[in-house]
N, CA, C and O atoms as CSV, one atom per row, in Angstrom:
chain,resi,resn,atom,element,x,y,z
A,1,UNK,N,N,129.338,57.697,112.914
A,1,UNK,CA,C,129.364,57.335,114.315
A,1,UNK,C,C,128.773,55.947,114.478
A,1,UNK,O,O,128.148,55.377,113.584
A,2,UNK,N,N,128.996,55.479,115.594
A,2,UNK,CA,C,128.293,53.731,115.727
A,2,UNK,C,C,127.715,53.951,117.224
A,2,UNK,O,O,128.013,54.405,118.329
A,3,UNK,N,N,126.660,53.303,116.477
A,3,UNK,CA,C,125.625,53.828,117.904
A,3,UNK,C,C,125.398,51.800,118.526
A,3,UNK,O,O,124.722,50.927,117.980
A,4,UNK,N,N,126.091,51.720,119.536
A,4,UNK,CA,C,125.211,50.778,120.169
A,4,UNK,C,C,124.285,50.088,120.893
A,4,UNK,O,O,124.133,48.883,121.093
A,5,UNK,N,N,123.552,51.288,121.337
A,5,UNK,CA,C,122.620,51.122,122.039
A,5,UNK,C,C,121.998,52.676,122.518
A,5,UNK,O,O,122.670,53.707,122.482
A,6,UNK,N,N,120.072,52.563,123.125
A,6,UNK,CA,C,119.887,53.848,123.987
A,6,UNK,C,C,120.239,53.766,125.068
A,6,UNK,O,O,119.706,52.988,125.859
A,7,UNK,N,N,121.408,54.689,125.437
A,7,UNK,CA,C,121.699,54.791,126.929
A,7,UNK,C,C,121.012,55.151,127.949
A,7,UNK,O,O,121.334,54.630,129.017
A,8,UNK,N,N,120.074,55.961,127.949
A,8,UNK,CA,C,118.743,56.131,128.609
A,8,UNK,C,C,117.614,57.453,128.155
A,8,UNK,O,O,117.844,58.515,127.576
A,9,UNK,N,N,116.977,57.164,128.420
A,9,UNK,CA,C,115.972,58.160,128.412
A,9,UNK,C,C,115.657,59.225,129.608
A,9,UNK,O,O,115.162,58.869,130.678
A,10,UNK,N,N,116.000,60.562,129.302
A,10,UNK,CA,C,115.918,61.471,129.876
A,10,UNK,C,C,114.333,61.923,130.280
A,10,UNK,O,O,113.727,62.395,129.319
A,11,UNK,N,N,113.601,61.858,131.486
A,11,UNK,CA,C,112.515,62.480,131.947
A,11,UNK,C,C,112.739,63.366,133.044
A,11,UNK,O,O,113.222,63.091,134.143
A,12,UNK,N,N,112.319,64.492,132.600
A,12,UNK,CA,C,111.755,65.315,133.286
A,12,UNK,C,C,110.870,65.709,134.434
A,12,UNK,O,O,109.776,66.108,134.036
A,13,UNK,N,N,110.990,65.716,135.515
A,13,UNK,CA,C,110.045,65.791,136.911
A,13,UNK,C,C,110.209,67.433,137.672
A,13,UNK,O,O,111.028,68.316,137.420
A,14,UNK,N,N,109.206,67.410,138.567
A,14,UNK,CA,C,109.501,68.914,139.416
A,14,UNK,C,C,110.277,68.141,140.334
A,14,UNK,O,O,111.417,68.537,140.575
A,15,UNK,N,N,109.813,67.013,140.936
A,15,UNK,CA,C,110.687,66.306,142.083
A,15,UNK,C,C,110.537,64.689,141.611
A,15,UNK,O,O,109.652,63.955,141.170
A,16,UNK,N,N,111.712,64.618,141.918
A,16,UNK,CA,C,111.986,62.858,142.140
A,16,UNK,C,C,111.585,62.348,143.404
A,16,UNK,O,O,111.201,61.178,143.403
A,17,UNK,N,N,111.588,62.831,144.249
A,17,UNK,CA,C,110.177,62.182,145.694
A,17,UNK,C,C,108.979,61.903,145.237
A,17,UNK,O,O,108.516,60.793,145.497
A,18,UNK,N,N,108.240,62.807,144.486
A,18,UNK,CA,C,107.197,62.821,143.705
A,18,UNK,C,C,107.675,61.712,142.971
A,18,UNK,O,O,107.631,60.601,143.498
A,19,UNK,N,N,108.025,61.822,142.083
A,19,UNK,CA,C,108.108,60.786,140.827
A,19,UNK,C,C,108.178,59.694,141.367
A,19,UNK,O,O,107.094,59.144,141.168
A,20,UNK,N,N,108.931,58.949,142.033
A,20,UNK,CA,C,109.736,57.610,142.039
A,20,UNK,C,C,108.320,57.183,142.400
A,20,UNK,O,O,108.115,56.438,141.442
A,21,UNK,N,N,107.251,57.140,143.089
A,21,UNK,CA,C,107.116,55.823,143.914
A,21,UNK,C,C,105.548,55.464,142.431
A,21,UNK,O,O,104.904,54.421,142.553
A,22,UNK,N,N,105.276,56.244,141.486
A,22,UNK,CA,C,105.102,56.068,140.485
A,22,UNK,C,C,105.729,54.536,139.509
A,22,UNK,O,O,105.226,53.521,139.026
A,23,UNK,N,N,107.253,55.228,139.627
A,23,UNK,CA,C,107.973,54.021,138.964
A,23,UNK,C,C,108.403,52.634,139.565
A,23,UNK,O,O,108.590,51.572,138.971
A,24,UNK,N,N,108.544,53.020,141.337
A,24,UNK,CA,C,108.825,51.539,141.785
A,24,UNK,C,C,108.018,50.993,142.430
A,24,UNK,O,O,108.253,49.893,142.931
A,25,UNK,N,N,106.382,51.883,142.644
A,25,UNK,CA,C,105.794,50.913,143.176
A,25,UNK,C,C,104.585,50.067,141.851
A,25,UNK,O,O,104.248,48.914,141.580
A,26,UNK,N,N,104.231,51.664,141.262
A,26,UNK,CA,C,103.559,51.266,139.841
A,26,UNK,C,C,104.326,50.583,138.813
A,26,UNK,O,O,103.663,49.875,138.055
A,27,UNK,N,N,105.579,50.642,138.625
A,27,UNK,CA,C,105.886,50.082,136.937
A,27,UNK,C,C,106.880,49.047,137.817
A,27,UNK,O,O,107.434,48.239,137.072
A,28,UNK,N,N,107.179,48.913,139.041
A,28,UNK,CA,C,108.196,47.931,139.602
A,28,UNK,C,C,109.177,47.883,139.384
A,28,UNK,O,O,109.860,46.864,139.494
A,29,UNK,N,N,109.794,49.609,138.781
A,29,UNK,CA,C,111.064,49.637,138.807
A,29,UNK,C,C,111.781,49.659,140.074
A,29,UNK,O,O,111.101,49.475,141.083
A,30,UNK,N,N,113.463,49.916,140.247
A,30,UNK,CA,C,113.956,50.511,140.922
A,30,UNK,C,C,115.025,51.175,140.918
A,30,UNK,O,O,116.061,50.887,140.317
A,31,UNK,N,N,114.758,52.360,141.785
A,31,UNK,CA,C,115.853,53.212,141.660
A,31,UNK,C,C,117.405,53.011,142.375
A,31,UNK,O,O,117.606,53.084,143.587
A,32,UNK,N,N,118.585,52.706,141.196
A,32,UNK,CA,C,119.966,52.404,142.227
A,32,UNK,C,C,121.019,53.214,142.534
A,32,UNK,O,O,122.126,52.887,142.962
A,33,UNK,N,N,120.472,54.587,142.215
A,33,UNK,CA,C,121.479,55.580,142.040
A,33,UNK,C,C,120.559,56.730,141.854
A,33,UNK,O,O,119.635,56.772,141.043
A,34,UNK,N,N,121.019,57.953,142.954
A,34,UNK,CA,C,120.688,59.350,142.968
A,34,UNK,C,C,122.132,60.712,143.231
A,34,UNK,O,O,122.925,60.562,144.161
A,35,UNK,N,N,122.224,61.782,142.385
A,35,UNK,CA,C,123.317,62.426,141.782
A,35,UNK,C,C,122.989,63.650,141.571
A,35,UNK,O,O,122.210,64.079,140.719
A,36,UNK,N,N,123.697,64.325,142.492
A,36,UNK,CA,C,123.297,65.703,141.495
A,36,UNK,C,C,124.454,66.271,140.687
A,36,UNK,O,O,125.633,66.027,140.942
A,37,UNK,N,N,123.963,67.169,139.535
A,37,UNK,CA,C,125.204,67.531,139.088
A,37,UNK,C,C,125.092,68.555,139.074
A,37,UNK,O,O,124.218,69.123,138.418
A,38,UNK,N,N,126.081,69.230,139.914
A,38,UNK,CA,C,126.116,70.715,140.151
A,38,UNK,C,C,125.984,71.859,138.613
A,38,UNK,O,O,125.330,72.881,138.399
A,39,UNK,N,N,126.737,71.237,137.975
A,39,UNK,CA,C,127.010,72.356,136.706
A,39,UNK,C,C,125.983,72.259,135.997
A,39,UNK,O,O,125.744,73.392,135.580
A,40,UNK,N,N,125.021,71.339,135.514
A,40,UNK,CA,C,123.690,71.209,135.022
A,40,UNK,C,C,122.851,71.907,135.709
A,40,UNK,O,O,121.929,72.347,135.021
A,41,UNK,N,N,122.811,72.221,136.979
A,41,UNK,CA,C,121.558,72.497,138.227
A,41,UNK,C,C,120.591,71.052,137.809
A,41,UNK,O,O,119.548,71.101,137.157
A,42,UNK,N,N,121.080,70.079,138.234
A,42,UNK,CA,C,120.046,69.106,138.127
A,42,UNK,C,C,120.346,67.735,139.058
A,42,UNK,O,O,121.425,67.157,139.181
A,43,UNK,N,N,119.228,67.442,139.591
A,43,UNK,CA,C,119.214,66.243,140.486
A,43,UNK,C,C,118.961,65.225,139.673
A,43,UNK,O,O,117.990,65.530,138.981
A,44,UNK,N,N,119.411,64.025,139.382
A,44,UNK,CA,C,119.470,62.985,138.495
A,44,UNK,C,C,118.898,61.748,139.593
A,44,UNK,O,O,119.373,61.792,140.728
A,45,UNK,N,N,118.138,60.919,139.355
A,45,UNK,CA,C,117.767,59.400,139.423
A,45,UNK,C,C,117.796,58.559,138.618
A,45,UNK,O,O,117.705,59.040,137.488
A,46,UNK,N,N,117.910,57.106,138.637
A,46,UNK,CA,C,118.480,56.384,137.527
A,46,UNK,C,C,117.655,55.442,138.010
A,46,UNK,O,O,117.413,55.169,139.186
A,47,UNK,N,N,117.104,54.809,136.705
A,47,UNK,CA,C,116.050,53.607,137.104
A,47,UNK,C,C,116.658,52.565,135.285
A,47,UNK,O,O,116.975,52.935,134.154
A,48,UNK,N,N,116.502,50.947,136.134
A,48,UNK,CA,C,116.634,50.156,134.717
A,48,UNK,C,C,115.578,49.642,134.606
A,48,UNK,O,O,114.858,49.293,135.541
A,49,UNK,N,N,115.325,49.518,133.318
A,49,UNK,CA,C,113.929,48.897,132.682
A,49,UNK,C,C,114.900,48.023,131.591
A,49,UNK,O,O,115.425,48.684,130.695
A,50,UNK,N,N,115.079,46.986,131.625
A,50,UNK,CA,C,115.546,45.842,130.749
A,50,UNK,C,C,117.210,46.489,130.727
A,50,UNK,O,O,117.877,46.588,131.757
A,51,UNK,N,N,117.688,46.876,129.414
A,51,UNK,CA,C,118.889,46.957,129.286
A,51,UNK,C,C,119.339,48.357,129.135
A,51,UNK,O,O,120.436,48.847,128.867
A,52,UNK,N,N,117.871,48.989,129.449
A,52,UNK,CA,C,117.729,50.630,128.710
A,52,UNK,C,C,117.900,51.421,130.375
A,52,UNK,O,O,117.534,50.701,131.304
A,53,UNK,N,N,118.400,52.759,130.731
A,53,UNK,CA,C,117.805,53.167,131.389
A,53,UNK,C,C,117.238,54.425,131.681
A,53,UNK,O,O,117.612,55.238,130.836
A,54,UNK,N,N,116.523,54.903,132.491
A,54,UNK,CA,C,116.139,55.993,132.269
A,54,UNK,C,C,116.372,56.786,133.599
A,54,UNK,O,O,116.642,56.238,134.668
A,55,UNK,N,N,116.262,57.902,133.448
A,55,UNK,CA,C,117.106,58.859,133.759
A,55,UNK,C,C,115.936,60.398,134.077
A,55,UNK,O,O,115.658,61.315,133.304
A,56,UNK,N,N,115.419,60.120,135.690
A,56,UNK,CA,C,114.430,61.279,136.280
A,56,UNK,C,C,115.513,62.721,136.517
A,56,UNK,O,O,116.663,62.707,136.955
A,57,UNK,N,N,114.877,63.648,136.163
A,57,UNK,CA,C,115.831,65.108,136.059
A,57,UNK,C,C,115.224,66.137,136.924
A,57,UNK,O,O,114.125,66.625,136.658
A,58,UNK,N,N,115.810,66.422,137.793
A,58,UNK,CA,C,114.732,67.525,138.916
A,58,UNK,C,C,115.528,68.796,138.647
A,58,UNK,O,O,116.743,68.722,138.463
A,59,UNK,N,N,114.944,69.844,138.621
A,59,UNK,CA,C,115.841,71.029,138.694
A,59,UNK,C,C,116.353,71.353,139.661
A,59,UNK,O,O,115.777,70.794,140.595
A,60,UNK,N,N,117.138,71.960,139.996
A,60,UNK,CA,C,117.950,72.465,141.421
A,60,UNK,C,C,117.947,73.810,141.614
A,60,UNK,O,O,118.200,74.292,142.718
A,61,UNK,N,N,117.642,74.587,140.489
A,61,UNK,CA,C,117.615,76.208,140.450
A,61,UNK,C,C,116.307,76.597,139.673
A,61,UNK,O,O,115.739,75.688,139.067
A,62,UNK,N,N,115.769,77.877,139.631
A,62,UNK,CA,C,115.130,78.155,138.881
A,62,UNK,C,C,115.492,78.454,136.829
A,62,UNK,O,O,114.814,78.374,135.805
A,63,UNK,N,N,117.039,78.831,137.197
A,63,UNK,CA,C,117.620,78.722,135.890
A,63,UNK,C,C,118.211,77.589,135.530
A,63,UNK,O,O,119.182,77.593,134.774
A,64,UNK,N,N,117.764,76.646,135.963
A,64,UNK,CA,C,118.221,75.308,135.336
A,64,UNK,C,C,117.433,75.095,133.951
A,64,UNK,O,O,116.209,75.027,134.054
A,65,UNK,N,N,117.915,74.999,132.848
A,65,UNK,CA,C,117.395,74.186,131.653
A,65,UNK,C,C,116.168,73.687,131.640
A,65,UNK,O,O,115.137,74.076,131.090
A,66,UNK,N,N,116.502,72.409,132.586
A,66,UNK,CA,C,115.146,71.180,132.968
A,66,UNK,C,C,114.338,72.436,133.939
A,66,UNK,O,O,113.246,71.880,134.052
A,67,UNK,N,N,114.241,73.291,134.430
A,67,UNK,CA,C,113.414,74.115,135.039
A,67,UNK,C,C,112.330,75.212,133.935
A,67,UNK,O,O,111.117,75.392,133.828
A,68,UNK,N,N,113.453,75.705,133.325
A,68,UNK,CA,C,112.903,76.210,132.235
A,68,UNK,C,C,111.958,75.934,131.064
A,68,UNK,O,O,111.145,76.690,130.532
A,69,UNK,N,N,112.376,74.222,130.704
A,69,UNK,CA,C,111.802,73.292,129.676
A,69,UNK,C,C,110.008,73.215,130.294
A,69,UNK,O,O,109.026,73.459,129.593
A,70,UNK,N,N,109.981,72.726,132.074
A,70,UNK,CA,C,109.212,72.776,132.730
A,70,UNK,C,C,108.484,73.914,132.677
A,70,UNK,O,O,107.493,73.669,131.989
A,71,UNK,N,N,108.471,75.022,133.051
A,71,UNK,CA,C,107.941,75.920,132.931
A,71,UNK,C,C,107.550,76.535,131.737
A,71,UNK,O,O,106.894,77.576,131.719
A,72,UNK,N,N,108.007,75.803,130.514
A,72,UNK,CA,C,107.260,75.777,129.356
A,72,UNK,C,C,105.822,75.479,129.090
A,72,UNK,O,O,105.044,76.126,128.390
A,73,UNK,N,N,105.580,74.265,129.846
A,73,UNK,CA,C,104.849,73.726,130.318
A,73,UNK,C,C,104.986,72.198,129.456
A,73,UNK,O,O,104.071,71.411,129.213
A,74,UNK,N,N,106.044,72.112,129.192
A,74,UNK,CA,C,106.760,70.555,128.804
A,74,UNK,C,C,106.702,69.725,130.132
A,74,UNK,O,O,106.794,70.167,131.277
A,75,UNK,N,N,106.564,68.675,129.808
A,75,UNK,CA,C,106.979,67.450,130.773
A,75,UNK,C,C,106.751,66.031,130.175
A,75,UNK,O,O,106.130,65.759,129.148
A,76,UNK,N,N,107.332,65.251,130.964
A,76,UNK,CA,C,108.202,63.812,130.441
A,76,UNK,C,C,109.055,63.700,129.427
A,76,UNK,O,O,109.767,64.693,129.280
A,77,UNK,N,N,109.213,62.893,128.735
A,77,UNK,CA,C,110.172,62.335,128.337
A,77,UNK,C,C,111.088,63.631,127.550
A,77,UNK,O,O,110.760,63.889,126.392
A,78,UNK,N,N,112.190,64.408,128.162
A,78,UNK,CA,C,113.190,65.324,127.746
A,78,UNK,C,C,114.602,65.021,126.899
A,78,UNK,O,O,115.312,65.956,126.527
A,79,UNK,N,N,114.873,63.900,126.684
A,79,UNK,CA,C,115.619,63.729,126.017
A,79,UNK,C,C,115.947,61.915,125.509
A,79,UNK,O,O,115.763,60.992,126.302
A,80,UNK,N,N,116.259,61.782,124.606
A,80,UNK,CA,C,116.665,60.245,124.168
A,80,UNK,C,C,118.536,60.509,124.508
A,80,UNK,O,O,118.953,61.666,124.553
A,81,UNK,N,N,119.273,59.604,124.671
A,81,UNK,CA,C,120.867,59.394,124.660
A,81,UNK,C,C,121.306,58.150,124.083
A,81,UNK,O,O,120.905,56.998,124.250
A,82,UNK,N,N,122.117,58.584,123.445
A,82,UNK,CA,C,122.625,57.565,122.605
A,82,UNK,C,C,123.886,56.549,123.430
A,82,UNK,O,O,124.168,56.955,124.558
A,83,UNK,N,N,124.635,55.295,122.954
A,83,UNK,CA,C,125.707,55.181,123.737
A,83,UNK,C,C,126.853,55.135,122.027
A,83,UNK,O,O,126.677,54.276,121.164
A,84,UNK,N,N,127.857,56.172,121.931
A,84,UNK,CA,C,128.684,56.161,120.876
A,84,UNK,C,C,129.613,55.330,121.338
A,84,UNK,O,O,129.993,55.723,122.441
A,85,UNK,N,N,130.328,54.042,120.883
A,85,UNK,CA,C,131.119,53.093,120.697
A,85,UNK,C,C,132.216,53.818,120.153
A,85,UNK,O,O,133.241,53.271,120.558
A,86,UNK,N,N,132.552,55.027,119.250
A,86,UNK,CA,C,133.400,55.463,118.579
A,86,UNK,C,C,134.243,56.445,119.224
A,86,UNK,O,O,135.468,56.550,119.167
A,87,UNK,N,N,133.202,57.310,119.990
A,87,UNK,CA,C,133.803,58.542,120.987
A,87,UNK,C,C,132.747,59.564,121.037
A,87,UNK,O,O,131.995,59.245,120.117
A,88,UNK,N,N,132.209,60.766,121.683
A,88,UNK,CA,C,131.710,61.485,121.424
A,88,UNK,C,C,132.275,62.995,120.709
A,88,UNK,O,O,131.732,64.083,120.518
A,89,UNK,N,N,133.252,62.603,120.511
A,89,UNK,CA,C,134.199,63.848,120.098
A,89,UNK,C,C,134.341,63.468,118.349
A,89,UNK,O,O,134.473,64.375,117.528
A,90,UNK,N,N,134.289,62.017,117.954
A,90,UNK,CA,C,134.130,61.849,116.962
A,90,UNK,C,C,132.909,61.974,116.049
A,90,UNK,O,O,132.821,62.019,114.822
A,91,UNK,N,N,131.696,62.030,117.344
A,91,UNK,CA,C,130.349,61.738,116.688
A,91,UNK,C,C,130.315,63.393,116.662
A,91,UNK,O,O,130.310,63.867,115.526
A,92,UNK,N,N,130.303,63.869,117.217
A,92,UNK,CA,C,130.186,65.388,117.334
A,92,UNK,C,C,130.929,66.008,115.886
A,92,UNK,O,O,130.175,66.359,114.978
A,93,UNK,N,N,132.118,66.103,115.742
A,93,UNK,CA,C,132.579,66.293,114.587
A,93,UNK,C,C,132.162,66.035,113.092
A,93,UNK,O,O,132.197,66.697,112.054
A,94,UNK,N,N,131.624,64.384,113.565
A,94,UNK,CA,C,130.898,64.076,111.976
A,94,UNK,C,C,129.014,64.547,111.811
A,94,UNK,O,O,128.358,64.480,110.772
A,95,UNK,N,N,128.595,64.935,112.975
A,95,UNK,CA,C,127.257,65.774,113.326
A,95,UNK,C,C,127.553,67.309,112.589
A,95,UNK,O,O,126.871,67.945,111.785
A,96,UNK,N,N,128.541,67.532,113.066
A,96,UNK,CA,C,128.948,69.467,112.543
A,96,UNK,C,C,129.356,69.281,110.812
A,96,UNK,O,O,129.098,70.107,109.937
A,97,UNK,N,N,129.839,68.367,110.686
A,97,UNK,CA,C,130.216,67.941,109.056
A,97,UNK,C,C,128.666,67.971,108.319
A,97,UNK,O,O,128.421,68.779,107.424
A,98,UNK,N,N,127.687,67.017,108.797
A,98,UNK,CA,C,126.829,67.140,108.372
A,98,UNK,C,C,125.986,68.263,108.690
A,98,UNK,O,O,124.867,67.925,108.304
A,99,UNK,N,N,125.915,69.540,109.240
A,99,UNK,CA,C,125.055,70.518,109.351
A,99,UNK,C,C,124.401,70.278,110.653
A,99,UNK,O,O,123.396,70.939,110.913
A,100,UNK,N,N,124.860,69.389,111.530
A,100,UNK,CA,C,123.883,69.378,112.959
A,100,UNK,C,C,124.329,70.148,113.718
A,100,UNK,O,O,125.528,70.320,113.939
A,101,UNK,N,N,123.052,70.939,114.418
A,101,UNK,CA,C,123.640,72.154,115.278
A,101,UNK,C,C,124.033,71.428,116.589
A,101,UNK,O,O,123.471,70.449,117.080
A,102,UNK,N,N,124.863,71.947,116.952
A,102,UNK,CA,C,125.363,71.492,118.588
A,102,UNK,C,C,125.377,72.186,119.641
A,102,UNK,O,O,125.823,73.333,119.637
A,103,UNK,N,N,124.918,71.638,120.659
A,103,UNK,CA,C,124.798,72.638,121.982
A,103,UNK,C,C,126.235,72.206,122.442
A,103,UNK,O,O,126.873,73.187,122.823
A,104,UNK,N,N,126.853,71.163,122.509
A,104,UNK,CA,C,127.973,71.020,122.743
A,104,UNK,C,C,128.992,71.172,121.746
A,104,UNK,O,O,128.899,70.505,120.716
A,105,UNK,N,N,129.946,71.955,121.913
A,105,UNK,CA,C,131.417,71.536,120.709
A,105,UNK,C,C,132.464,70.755,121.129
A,105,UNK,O,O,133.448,70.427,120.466
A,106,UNK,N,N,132.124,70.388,122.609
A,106,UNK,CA,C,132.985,69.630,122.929
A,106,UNK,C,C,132.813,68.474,124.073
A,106,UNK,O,O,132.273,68.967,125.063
A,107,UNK,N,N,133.125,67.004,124.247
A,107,UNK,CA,C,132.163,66.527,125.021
A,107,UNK,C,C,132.831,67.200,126.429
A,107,UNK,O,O,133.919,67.762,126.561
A,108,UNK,N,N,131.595,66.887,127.597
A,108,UNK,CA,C,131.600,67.080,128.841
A,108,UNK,C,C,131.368,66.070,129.872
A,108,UNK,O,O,130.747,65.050,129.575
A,109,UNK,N,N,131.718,66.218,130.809
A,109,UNK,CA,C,131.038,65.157,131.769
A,109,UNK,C,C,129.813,65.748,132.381
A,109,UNK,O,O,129.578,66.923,132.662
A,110,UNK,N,N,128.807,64.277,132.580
A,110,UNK,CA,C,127.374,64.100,133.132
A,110,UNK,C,C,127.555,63.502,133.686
A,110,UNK,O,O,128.681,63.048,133.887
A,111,UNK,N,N,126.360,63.118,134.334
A,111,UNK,CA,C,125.724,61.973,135.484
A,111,UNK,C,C,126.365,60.888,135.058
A,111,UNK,O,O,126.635,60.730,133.868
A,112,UNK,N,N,126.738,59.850,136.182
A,112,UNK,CA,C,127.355,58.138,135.798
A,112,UNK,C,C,128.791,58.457,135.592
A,112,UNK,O,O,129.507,57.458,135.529
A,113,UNK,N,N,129.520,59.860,135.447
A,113,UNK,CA,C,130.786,60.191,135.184
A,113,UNK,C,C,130.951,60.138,133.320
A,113,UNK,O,O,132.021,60.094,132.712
A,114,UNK,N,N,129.864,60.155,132.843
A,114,UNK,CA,C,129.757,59.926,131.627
A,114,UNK,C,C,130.108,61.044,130.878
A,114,UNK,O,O,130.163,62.177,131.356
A,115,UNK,N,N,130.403,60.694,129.440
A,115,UNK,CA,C,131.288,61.980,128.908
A,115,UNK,C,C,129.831,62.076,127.843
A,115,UNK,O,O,129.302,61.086,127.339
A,116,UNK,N,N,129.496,63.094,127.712
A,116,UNK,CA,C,128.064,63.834,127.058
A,116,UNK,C,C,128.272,64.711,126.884
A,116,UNK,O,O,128.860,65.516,127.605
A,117,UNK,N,N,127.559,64.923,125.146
A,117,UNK,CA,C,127.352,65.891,124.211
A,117,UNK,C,C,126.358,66.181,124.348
A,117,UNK,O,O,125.786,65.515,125.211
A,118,UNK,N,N,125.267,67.581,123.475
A,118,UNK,CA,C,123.806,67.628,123.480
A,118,UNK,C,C,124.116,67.859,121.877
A,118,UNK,O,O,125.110,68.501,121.538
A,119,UNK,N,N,123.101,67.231,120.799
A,119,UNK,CA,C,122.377,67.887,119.717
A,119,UNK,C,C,121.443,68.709,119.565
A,119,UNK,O,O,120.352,68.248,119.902
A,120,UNK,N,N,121.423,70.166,119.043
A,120,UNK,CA,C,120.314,70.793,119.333
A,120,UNK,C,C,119.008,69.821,118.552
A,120,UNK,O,O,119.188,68.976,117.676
A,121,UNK,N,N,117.596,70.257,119.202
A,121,UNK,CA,C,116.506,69.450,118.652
A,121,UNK,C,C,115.867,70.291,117.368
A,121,UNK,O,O,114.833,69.880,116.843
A,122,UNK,N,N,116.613,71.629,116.834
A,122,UNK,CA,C,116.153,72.248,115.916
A,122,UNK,C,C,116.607,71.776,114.591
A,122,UNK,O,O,116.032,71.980,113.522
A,123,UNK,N,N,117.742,71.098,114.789
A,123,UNK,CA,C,118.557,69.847,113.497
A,123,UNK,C,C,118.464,68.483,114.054
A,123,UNK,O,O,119.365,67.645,114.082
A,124,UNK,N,N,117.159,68.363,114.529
A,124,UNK,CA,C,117.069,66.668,114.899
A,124,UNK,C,C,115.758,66.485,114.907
A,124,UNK,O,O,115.236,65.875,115.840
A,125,UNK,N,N,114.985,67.009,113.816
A,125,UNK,CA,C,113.950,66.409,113.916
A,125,UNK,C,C,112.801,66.600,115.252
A,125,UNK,O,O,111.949,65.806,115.649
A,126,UNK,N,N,113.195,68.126,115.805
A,126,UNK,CA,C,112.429,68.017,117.134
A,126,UNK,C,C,112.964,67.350,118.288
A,126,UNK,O,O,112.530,67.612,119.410
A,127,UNK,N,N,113.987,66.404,118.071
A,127,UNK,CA,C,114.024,65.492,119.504
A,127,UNK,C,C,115.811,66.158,120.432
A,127,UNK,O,O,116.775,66.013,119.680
A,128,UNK,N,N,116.009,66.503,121.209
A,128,UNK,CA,C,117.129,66.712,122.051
A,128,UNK,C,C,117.905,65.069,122.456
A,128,UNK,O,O,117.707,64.162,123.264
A,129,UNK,N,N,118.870,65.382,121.341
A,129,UNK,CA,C,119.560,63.883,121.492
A,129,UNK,C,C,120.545,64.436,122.147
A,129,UNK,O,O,120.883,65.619,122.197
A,130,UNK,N,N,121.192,63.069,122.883
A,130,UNK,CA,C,122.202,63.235,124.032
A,130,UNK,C,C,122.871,61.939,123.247
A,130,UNK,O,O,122.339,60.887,122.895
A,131,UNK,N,N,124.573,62.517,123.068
A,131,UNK,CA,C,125.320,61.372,122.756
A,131,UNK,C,C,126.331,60.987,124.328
A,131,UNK,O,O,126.680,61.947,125.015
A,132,UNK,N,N,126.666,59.748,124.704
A,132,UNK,CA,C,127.529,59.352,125.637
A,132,UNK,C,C,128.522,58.165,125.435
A,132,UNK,O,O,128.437,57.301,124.562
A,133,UNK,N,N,129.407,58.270,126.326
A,133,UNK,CA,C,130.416,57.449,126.072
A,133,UNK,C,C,130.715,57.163,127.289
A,133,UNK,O,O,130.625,58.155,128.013
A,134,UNK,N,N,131.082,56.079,127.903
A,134,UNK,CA,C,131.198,55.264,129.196
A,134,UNK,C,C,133.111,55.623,129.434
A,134,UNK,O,O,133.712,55.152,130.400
């Protein structure tokens, strides 16, 4: 696969009201885009920090994923994303070749209209990678 860049970094929040004024009044980000995506149960915010961006995740249900992760008693940074130049259907395939478990077998659409895979984090070293493709 050819990775050209991190597409953003996934964090985790109970609320993005809460969160934001953290990031745009403390770190001087700003936020240019808010999304929910129904099929995730998740409210998405999008903030750029240089060329990278990152990506606040609110739950919308109690069985949402990001709700669950939370109630782990996890919080911040929930996922890294990659941006695949090749496809995510290709990176996915050569991930399963090599033994990487996949939460996805097939890509999907996310937030930004973006087409996203998940790697499980039990064949990654601990970390929940997110592959995307524009």
């Amino acid at each position: 696969m050819k990775i050209s860049h991190i597409e953003h970094l996934g964090i985790a929040v109970q609320s993005i009201e809460e969160a934001l004024p953290y990031f745009e009044n403390v770190l001087g980000l700003k936020c240019y885009a808010v999304e929910e995506v129904a099929d995730q149960k998740v409210k998405t915010a999008f903030l750029k920090c240089g060329e990278v961006k990152l990506e606040l995740l609110e739950p919308t249900s109690p069985d949402s994923t990001i709700q669950k992760w939370l109630d782990k008693g996890n919080h911040g940074v929930h996922h890294v994303a990659f941006c695949i130049e090749d496809g995510v259907a290709n990176a996915l395939a050569e991930c399963d070749e090599k033994g990487i478990r996949l939460i996805d077998k097939a890509p999907r659409k996310g937030a930004e209209n973006l087409n996203i895979a998940f790697l499980h984090p039990k064949s990654t070293i601990g970390i929940l990678t997110e592959l995307c493709e524009h």
